[in-house]
N, C-alpha and C positions, 0 to 999 in steps of 0.2 A: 724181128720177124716172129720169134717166139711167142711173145706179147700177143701179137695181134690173130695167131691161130685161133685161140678159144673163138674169139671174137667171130670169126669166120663159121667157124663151126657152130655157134648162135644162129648165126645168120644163116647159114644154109638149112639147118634144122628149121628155123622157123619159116622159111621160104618154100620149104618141102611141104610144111604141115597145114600152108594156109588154103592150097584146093580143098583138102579135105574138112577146113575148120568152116571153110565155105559151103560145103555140099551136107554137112550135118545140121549147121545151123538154118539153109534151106529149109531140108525135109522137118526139121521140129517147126520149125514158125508155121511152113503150110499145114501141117498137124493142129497145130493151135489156130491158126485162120480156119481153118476149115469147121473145125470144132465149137467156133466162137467166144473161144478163150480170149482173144486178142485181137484188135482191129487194124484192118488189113496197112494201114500205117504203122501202126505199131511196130508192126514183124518189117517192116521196112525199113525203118528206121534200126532196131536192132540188129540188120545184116550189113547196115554201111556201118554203125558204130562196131562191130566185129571186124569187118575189115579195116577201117581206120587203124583200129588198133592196134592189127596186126603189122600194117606197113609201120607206125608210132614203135614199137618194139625194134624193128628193122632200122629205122633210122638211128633209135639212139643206142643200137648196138654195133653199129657202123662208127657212130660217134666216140663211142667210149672207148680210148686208148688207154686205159690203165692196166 
């Protein structure tokens, strides 16, 4: 049981931080769309690889018993 706290505590940390990872990387891409830094695929594509990622972290910190 000891083991698997940290792990948890990973996990809810980054469960916690993903709205937020979500609603800043929003507001910069619509910055950058808007501005025509970057096309509007672009910044689409960079808000599902953000969230993939973050569930990808989640997974393999659920996985990792050591």
């Amino acid at each position: 049981m000891s083991n698997d706290k940290p792990n948890i505590i990973k996990i809810l940390g980054i469960g916690l931080g993903l709205p937020s990872a979500i609603l800043s990387t929003f507001f910069v891409i619509y910055y950058l769309i808007e501005s025509d830094v970057i096309p509007a695929y672009l910044g689409l594509l960079i808000l599902v690889v953000t969230v993939v990622y973050f569930f990808y972290l989640m997974i393999r910190f659920t996985k990792n018993k050591s």
